[in-house]
Every structure is written in C-alpha cells, then in structure tokens.
PyMOL commands that place a pseudoatom at each C-alpha (Angstrom):
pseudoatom trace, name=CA, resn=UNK, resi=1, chain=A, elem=C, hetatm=0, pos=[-49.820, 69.096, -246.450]
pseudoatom trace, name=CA, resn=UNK, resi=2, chain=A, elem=C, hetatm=0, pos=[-48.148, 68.266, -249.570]
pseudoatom trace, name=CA, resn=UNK, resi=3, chain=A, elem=C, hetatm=0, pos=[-49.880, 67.177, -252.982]
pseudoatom trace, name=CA, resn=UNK, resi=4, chain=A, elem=C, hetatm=0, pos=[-48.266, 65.222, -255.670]
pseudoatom trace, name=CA, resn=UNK, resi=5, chain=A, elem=C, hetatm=0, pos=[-50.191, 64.837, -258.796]
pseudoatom trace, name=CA, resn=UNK, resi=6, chain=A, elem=C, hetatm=0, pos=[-53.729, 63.664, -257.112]
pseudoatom trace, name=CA, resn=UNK, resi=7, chain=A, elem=C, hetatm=0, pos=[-51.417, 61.905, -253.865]
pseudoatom trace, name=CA, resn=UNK, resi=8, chain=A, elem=C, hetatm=0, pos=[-51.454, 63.656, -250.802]
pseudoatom trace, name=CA, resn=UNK, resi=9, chain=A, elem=C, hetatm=0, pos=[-49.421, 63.303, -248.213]
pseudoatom trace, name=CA, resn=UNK, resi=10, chain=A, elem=C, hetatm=0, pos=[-49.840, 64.291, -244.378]
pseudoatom trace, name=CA, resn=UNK, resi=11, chain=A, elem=C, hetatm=0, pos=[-47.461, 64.073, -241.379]
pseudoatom trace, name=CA, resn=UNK, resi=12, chain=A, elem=C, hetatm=0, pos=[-49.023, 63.888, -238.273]
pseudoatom trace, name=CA, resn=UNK, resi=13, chain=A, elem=C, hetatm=0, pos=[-46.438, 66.104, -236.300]
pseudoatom trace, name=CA, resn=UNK, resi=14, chain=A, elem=C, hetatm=0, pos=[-48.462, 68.755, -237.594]
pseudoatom trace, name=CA, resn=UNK, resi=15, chain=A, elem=C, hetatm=0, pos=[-51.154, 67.894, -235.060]
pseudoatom trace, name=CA, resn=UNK, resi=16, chain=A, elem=C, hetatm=0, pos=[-49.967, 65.303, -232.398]
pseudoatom trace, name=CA, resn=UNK, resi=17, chain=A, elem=C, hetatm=0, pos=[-48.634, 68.184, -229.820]
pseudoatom trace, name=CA, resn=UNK, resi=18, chain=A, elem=C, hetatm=0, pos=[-45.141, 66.872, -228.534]
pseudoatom trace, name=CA, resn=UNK, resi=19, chain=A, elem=C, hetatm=0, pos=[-43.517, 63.854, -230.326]
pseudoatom trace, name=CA, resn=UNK, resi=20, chain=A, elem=C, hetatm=0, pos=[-42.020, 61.614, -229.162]
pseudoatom trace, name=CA, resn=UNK, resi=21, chain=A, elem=C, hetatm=0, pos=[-44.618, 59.910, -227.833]
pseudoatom trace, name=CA, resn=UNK, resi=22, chain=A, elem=C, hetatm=0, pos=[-44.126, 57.340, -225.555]
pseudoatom trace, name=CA, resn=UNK, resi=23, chain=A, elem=C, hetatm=0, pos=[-46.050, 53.816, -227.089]
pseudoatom trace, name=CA, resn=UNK, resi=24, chain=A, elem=C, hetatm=0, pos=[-46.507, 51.471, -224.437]
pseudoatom trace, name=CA, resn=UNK, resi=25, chain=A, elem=C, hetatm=0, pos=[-49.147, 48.733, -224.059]
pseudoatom trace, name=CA, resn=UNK, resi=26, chain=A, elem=C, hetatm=0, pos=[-51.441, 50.466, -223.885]
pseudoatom trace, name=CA, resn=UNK, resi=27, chain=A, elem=C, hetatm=0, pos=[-53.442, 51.841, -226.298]
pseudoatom trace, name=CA, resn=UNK, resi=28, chain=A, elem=C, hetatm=0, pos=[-52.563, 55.714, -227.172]
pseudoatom trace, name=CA, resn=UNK, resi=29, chain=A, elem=C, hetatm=0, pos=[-54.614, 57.625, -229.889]
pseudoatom trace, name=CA, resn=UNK, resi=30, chain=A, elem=C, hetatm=0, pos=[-53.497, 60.265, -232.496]
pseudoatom trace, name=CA, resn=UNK, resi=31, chain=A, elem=C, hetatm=0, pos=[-55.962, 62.491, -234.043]
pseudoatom trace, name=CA, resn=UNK, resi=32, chain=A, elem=C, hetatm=0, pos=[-54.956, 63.281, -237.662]
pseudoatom trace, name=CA, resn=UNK, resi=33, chain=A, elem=C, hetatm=0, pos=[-57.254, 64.990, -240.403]
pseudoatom trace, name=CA, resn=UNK, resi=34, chain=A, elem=C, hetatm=0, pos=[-57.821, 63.825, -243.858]
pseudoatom trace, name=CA, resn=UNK, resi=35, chain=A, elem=C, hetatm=0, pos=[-59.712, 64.475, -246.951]
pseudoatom trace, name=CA, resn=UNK, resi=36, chain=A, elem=C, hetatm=0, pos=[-63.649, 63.924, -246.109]
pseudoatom trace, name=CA, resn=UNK, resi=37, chain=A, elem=C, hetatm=0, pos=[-63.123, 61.377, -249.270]
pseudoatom trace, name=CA, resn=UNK, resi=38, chain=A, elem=C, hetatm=0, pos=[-60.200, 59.698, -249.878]
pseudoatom trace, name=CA, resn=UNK, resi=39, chain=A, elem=C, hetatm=0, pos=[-58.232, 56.079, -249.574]
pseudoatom trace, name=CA, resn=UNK, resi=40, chain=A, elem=C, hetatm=0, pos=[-55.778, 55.925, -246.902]
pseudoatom trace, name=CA, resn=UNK, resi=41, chain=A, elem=C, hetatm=0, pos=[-52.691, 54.485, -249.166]
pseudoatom trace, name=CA, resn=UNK, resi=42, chain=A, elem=C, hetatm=0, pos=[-50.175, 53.502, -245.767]
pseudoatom trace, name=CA, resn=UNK, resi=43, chain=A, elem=C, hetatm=0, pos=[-49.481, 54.573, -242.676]
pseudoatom trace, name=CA, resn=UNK, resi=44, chain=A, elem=C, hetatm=0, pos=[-45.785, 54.846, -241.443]
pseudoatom trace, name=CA, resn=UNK, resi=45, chain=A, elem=C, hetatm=0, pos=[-44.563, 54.664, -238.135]
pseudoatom trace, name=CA, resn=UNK, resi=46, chain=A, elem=C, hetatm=0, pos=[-41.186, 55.612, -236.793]
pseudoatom trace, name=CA, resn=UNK, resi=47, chain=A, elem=C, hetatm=0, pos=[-39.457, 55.018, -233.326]
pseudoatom trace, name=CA, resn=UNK, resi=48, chain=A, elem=C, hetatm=0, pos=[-36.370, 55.337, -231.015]
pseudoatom trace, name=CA, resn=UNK, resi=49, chain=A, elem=C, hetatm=0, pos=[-35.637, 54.289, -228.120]
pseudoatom trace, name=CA, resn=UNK, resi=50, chain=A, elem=C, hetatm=0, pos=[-36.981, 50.551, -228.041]
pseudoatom trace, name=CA, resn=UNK, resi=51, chain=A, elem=C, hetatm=0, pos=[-36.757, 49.044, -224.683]
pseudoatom trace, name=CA, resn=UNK, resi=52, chain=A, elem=C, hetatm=0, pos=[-38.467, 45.655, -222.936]
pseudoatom trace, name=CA, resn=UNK, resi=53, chain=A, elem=C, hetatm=0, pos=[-38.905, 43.851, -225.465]
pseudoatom trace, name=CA, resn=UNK, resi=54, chain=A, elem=C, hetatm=0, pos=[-40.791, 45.248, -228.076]
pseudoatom trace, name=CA, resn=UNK, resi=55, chain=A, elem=C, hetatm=0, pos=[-41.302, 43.360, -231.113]
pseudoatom trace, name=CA, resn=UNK, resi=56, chain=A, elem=C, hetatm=0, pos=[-44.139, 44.815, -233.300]
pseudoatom trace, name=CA, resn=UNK, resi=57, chain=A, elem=C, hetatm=0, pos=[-46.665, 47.377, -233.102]
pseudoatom trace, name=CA, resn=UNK, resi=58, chain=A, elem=C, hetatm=0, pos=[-50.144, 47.327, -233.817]
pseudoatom trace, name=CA, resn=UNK, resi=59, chain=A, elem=C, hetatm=0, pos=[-51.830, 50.121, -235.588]
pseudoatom trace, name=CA, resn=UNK, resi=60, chain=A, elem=C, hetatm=0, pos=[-55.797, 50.644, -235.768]
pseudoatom trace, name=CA, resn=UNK, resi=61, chain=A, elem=C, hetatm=0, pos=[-57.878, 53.685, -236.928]
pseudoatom trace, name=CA, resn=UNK, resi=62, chain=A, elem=C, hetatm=0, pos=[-60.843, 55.052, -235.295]
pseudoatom trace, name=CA, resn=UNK, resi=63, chain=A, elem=C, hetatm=0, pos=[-63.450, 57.158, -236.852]
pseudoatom trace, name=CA, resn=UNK, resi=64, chain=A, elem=C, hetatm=0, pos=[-64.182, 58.634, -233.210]
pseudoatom trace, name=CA, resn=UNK, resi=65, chain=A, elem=C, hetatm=0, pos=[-62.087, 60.050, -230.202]
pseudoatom trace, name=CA, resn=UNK, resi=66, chain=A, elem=C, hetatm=0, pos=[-63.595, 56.766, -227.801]
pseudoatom trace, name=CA, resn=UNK, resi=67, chain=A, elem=C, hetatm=0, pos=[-62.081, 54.660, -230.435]
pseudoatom trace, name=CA, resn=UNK, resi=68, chain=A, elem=C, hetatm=0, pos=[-65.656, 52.675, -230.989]
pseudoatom trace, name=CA, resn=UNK, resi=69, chain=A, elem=C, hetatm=0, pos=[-66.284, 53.076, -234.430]
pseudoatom trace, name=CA, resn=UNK, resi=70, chain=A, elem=C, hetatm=0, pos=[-62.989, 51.464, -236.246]
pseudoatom trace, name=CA, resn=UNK, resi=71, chain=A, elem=C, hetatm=0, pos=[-62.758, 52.140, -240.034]
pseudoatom trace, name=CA, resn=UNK, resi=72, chain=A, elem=C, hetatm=0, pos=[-59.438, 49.625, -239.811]
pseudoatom trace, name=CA, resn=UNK, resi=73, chain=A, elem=C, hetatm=0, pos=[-59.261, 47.354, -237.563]
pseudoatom trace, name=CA, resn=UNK, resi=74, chain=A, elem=C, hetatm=0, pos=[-55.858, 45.626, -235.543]
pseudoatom trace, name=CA, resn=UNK, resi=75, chain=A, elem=C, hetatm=0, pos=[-53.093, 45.299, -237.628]
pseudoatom trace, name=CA, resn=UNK, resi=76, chain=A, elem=C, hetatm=0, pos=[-49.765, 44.262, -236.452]
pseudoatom trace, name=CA, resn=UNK, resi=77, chain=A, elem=C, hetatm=0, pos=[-46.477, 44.844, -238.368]
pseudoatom trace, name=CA, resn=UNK, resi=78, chain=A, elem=C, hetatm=0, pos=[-43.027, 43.387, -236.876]
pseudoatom trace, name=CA, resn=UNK, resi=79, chain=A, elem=C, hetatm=0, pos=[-40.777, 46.121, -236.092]
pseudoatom trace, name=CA, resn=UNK, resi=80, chain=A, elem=C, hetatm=0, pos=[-38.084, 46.690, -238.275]
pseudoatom trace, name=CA, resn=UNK, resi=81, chain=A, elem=C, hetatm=0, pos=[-34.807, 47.477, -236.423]
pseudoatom trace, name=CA, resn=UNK, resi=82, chain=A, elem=C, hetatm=0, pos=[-32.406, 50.085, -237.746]
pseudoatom trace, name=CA, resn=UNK, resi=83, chain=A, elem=C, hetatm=0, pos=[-28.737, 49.190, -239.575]
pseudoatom trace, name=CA, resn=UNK, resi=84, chain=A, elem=C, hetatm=0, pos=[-26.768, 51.579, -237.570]
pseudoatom trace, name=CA, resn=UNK, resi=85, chain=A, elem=C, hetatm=0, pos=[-29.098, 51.428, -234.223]
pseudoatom trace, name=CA, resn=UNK, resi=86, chain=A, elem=C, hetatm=0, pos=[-30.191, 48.559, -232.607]
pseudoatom trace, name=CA, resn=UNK, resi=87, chain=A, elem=C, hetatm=0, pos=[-32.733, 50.907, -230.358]
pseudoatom trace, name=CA, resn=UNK, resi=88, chain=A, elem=C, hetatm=0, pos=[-34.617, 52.730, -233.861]
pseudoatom trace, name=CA, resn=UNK, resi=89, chain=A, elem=C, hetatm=0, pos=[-36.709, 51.071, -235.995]
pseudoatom trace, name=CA, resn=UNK, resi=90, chain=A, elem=C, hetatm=0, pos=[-40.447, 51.341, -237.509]
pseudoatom trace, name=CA, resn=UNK, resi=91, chain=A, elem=C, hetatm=0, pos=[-43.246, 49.765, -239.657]
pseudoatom trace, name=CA, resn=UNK, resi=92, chain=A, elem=C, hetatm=0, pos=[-45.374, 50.444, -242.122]
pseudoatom trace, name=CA, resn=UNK, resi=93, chain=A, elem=C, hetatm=0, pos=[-48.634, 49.287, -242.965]
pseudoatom trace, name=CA, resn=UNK, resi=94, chain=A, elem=C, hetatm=0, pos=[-50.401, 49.136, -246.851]
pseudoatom trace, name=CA, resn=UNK, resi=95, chain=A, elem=C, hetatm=0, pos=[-54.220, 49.859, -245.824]
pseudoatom trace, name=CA, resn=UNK, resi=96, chain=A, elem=C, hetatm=0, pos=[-56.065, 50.993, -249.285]
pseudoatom trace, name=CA, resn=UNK, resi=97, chain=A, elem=C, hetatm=0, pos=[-58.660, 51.527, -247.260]
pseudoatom trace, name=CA, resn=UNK, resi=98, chain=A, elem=C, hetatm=0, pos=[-61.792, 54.162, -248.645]
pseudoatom trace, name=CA, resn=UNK, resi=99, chain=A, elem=C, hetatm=0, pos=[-63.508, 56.384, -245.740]
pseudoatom trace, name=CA, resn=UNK, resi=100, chain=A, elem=C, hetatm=0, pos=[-66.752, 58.520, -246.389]
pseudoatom trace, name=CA, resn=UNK, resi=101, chain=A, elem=C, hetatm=0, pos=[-68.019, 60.465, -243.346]
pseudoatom trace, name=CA, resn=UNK, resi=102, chain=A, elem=C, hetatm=0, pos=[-70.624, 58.204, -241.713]
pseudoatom trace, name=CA, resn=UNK, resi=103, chain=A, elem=C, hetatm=0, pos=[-72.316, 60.873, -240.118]
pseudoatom trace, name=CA, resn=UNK, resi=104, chain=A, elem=C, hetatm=0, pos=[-72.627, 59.775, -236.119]
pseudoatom trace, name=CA, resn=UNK, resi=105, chain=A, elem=C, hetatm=0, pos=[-69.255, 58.538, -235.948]
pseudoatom trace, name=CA, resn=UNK, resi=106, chain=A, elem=C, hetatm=0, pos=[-67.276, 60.814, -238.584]
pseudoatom trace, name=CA, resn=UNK, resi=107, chain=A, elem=C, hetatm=0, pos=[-66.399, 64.428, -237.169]
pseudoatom trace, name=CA, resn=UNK, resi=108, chain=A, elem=C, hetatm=0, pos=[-66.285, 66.592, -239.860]
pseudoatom trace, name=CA, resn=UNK, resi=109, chain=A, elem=C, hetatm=0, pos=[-63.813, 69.324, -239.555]
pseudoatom trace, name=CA, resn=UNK, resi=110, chain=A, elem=C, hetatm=0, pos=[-63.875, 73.052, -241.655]
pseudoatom trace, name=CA, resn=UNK, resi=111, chain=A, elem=C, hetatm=0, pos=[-63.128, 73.376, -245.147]
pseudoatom trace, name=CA, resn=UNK, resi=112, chain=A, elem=C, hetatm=0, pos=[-59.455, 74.090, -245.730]
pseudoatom trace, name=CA, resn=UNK, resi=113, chain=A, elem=C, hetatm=0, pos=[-57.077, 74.584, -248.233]
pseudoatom trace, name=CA, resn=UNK, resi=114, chain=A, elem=C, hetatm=0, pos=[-57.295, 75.864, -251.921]
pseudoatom trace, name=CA, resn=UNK, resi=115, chain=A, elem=C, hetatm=0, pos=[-59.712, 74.693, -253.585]
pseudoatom trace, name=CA, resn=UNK, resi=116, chain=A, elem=C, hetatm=0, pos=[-61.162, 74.125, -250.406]
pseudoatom trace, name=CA, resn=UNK, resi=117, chain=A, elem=C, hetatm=0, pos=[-61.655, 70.490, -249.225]
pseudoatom trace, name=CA, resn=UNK, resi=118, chain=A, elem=C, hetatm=0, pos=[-63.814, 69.203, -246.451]
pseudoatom trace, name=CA, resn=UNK, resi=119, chain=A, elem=C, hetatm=0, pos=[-61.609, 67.072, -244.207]
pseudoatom trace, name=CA, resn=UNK, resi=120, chain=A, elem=C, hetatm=0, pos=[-62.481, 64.650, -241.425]
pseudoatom trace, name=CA, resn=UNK, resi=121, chain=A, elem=C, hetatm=0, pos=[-61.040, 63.508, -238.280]
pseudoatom trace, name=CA, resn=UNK, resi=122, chain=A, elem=C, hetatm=0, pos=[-60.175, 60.338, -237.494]
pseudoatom trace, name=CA, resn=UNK, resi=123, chain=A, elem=C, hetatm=0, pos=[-57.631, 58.649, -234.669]
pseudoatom trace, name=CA, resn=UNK, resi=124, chain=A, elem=C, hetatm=0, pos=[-54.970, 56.441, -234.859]
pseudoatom trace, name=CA, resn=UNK, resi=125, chain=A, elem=C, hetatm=0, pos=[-54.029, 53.912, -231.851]
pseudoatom trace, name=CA, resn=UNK, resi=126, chain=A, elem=C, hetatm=0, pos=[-50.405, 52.402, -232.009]
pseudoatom trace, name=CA, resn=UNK, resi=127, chain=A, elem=C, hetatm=0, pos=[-49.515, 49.493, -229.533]
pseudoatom trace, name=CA, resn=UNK, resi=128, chain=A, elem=C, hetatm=0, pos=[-46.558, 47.575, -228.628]
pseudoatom trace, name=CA, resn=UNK, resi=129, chain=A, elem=C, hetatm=0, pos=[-46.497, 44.094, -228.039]
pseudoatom trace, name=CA, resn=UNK, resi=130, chain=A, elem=C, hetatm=0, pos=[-44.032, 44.529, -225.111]
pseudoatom trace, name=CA, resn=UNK, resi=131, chain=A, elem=C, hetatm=0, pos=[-41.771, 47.010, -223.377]
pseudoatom trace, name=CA, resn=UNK, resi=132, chain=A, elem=C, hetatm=0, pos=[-42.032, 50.620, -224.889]
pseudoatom trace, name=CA, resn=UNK, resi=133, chain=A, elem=C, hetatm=0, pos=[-40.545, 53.072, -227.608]
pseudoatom trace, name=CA, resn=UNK, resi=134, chain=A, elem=C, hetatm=0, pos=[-40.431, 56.708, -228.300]
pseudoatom trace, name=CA, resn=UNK, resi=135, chain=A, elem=C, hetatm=0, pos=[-43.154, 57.724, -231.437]
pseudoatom trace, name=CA, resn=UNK, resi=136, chain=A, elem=C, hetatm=0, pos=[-40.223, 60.094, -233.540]
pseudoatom trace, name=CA, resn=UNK, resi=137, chain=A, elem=C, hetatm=0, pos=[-42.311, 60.080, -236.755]
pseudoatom trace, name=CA, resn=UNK, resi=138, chain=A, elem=C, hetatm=0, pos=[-45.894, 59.320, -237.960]
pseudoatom trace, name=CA, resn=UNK, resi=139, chain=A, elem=C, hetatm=0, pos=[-47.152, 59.553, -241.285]
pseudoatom trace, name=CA, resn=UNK, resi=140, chain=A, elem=C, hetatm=0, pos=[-50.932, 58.795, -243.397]
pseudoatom trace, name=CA, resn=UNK, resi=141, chain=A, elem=C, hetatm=0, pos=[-50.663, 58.762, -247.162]
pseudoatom trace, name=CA, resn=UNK, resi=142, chain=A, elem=C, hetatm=0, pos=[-53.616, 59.124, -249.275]
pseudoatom trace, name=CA, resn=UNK, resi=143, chain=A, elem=C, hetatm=0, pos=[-55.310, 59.346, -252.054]
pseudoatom trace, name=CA, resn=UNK, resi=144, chain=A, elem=C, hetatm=0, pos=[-58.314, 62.069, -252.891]
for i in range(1, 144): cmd.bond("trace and resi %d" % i, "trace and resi %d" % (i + 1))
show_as sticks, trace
zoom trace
C-alpha cells in the first residue's frame, strides 16, 4: 500500500494468490481490502494472452464473498489492445464510488497500518464477453 498526499493506492497482487488468472465467462471474484471509508477512484485491469474472441470485460464489486450485495454494479469497458501485442491489452473503469461498512454485508477486517485504519473487504468479479485472457495486473485506487 502506497499513499500519496490523501490518495491511496492498492494492487491486488498483494492478495489474489497466483496471477494470472484465467477470466473466462464466467464470473471469477477477487477479494481486495480497502479503507473502511473511502471512494473507490478506478479500477484497472490488465491482461495477456487474449484468445476467442474477447472484446470487453465487465467489472462489478461485491460487498460479500456470494457476490449478493453489489456496491457497483455491471460495468463493461471495451478492451484496449496493446501497440506492440495484438494478444495484451486492458481497461479501466472511473467508479467515484463512496463505501461505508453496511454492517450484514460489509466484512470488516483488523486495523492495520500506521495510524491504524479499519479496512473492509470487498470482491471484485471480472468477465469477458467471449473467449478468455490471462488477469497479469489488477489495481483499486482510492481515496480516504
């Protein structure tokens, strides 16, 4: 976790196990931690590897593992393909979205850091359209 004069930013390769991650059809969740309060600024996406047709993802977060309770809902960005690489791309997605822990929903996580902060977890899903692609790097920005 890095912070920049009140903007935080957080890479979800600290927590997501083994990237990549293969994104498929399917829905696939990410559990990242933020902030207890903050606005999520963007969320990046990068991937590799783009086969079958893929065209766009869509991105969604959860405030709960079942992905029931979403905080921001479908959102589909086109994929844009690399200069150099035809098969590497990403997307990116402007949310300024607020989050407050809601109580049932929100798991709230220990307090962390210096001053210490409570942080809550929440779960991203990524989708493809079509075909599949490797997940080679995920980030959240926010605000606190």
């Amino acid at each position: 976790m890095q912070k920049f004069d009140g903007w935080n930013a957080f890479g979800v390769a600290a927590i997501v196990t083994a990237l990549p991650q293969t994104l498929s059809t399917t829905r696939r969740l990410m559990n990242i931690r933020v902030p207890a309060q903050a606005q999520i600024s963007s969320i990046e996406a990068r991937v590799n590897t783009i086969a079958g047709g893929a065209t766009s993802i869509t991105m969604a977060v959860w405030r709960d593992a079942t992905a029931d309770n979403p905080l921001v809902g479908n959102a589909a960005q086109t994929i844009t393909i690399g200069t150099t690489t035809a098969t590497d791309g990403g997307a990116a997605w402007a949310v300024g979205r607020d989050h407050h822990p809601d109580g049932a929903a929100s798991t709230v996580a220990a307090r962390i850091g210096w001053p210490q902060e409570q942080y809550v977890d929440l779960w991203v899903s990524l989708v493809l359209d079509a075909g599949t692609a490797n997940l080679d790097g995920f980030v959240v920005n926010w605000r606190g």
